[in-house]
N, C-alpha and C positions, 0 to 999 in steps of 0.2 A: 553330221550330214555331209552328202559328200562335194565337195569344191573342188577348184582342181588339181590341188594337190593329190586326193582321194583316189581323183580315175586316174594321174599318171602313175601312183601305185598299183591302182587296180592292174593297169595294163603291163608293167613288169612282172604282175605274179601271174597273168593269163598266161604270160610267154613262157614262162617257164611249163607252164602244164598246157598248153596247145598248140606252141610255133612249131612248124612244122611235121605238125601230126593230120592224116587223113581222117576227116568223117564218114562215118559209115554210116551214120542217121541221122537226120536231122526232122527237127518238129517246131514249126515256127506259131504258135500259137495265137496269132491275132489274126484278125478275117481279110486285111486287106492280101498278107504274105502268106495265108494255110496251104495255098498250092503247091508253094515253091519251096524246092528242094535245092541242100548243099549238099546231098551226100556224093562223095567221090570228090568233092576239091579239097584242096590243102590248106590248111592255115597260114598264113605268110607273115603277117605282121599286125600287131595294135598299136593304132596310132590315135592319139588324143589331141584336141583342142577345146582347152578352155575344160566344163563338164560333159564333153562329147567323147566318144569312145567307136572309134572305127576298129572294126576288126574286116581286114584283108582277107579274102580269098582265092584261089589259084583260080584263073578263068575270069580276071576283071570282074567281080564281085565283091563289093562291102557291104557285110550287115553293119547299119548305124545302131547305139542305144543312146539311151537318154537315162542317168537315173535318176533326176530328181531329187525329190525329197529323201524317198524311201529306198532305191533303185537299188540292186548288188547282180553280182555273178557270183556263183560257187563251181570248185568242178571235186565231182565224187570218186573215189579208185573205184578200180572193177570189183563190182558186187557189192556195190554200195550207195544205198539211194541218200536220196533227200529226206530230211522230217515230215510225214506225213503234213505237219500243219502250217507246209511248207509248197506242199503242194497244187494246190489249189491258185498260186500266185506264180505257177511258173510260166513264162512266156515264150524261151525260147531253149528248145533240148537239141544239144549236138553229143551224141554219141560217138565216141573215137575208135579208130580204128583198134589202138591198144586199150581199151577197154574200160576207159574213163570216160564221164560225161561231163558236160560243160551246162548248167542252167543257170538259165538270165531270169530273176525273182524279182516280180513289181517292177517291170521295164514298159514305164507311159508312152515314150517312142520308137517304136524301130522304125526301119526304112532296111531296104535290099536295092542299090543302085551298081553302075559302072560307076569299077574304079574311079575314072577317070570323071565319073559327075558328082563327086563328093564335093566339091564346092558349092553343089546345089543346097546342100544341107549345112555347111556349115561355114561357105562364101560370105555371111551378113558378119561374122564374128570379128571382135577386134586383137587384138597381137596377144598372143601367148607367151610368157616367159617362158617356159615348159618347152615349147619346138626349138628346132634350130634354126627357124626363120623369124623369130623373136625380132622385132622392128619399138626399141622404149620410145623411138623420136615419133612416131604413129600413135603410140599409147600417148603420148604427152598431145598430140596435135588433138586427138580425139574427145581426151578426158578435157581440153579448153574450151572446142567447138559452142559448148551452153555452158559458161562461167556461172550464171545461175542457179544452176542444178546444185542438190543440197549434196554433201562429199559422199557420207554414204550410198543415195543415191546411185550419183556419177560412178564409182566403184562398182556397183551391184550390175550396171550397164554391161553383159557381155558384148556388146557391138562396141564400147569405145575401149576394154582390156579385158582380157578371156581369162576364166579362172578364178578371179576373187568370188566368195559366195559373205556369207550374213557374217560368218565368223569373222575371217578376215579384215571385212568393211568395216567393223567397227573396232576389232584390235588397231588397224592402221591410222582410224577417226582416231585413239588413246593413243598413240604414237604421234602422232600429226601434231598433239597438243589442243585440239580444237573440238569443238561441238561436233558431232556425226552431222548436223545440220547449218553447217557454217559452208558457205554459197564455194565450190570447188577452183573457180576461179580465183580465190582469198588465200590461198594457199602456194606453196610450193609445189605446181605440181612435177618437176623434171625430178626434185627429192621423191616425193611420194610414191612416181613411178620405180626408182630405183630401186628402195624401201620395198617396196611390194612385189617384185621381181625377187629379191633376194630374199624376201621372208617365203614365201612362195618354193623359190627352189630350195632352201634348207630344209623346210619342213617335208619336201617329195622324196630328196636325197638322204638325207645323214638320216641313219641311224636312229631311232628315239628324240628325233628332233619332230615329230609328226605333230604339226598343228600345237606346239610349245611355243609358246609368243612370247613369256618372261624367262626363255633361260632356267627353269625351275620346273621338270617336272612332275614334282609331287605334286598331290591331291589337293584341288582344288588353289594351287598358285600356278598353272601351268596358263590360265589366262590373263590377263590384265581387269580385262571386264565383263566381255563374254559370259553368260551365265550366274554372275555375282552380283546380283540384283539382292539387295540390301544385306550387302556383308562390305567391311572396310576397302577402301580401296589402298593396293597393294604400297603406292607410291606414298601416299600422303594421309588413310585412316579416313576421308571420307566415306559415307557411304554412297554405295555405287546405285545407280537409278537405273531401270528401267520401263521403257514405254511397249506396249504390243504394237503388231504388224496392223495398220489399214487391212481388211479385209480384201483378198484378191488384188493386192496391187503390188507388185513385186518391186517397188517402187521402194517401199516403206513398209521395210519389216521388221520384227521386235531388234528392237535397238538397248542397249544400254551403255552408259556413261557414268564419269567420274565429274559432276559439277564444278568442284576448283580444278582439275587437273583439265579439264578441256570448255574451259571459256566461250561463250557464244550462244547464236539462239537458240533455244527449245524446242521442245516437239509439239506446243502450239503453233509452229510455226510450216507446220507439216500440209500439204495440198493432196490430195487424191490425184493420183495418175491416172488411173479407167475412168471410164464412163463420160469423160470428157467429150 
C-alpha cells in the first residue's frame, strides 16, 4: 500500500517521464476540476509530503493527489494506452507534448491550487524525513504532545510525522520492543524518531531496500511481522498474532505482533477514534 516511502518513489519516476515536458491535453476527471485545463503549462517538479504528491506546473499551479489505499500513476509511450479494465478508474489524463500520457488511477483526492497555497492542503501535516526541511526535534515534540496515545496509533498520526503508514507502524512497534499498543509516551521517543527517519529513507533510497525491514529480502522474511499472522516469528519462533482494523478508524488498523518479543497491553485495550 502506499506510505511514504511509496510516493517519494512515485515522484522520482514521474520526473523522469514528465519534468519538463509540455502538456498538450489534459482531462481532469472529477466534477469539482472537469473545466480546468493544464494544457500548454510545463511540468516543473514533484514534490511530496508524507502520502501527498504535489505535482508543479509552469504558471503557479499544482495539481494535489492523494493515493490512498489503492492510488497509482502510470505514464504510457506514444501509441500506447492503458488496460481497458483500467480504464474506467482513471481520474486524471495529461497527454504530453512528446507523445506520452500520464494517468492518475483511483485518485480519491485531487485539488488544482496556487503554488504558493499548497500549504492549504498539506499545512496540517507533521515533519517529513523525506524533505529537506525534515525538523526529528518537531517530530519528537509532536509524537509526546498525547503520551497516551497507543504507539501505533501516534505513528499512523500524519499531523504529529508525515510518511509512516500501517506497515511501518507496526515494523517500528517490533523494533521498539514493545506492544503496537503500549502508551507512546513509555517509550523512547527521540530513538523511535531517529529509527523511523532512517528506516524510511533507506527503503525510498538504496536500491532493493523498498520496504525490507529485516535486511532479508527474500520471500516472506523481508518483514518482521507485517503480514505473518500465524507463521513463527522471525527472532524468537513465536507465533505472530494479528488483530483486524476498528471499522473506519484510521486510528486502529490491522495490527500484528510477536507476543514475547514485544511485551505490553493488547488489543483489548484498543478505544474507537470516530464517532466519539
Amino acid at each position: 500500500m502506499p506510505e511514504g516511502d511509496s510516493v517519494h518513489k512515485l515522484a522520482r519516476r514521474l520526473d523522469r517521464d514528465l519534468l519538463g515536458r509540455e502538456v498538450a491535453r489534459s482531462d481532469l476527471r472529477v466534477p469539482a476540476l472537469a473545466t480546468r485545463d493544464l494544457a500548454g503549462r510545463t511540468v516543473l517538479a514533484h514534490v511530496t509530503h508524507g502520502k501527498h504528491l504535489l505535482t508543479r506546473f509552469s504558471g503557479d499551479v499544482t495539481l494535489h493527489s492523494h493515493l490512498l489505499m489503492d492510488g497509482e500513476w502510470s505514464v504510457t509511450r506514444p501509441g500506447k494506452r492503458l488496460p481497458a479494465r483500467l480504464l474506467p478508474h482513471v481520474r486524471v489524463v495529461l497527454e504530453l507534448a512528446t507523445g506520452s500520457t500520464a494517468w492518475g488511477i483511483r485518485l480519491h483526492q485531487l485539488d488544482l491550487v496556487s503554488t504558493g497555497d499548497e500549504h492549504r492542503l498539506v499545512g496540517h501535516l507533521g515533519p517529513d524525513p523525506l524533505r529537506e526541511d525534515w525538523d526529528p526535534a518537531e517530530a519528537v515534540r509532536r509524537l509526546r504532545a498525547d503520551p497516551g496515545v497507543p504507539l501505533v496509533s501516534a505513528l499512523l498520526d500524519q499531523t504529529r510525522m508525515a510518511g509512516l503508514g500501517n506497515l511501518w507502524a507496526n515494523e517500528l512497534a517490533f523494533l521498539t520492543g514493545v506492544s503496537p499498543w503500549t502508551p507512546v509516551g513509555d517509550v523512547d521517543v527521540e530513538r523511535l524518531v531517529e529509527r523511523a527517519a532512517r528506516a524510511l529513507r533507506h527503503s525510498a533510497l538504496v536500491p532493493g531496500a523498498y520496504q525490507v525491514t529485516t535486511g532479508s529480502s527474500r520471500r516472506g522474511e523481508d518483514h518482521w511481522v507485517s503480514g505473518r499472522q500465524r507463521r513463527p516469528c522471525l527472532r524468537c519462533g513465536t507465533t505472530v498474532l494479528m488483530v483486524d482494523d476498528l471499522p473506519q478508524d484510521p486510528a486502529n488498523r490491522r495490527t500484528w505482533w510477536c507476543p514475547h518479543c514485544q511485551p505490553g497491553p493488547g488489543p483489548e485495550t484498543r478505544r474507537p477514534t470516530v464517532g466519539r
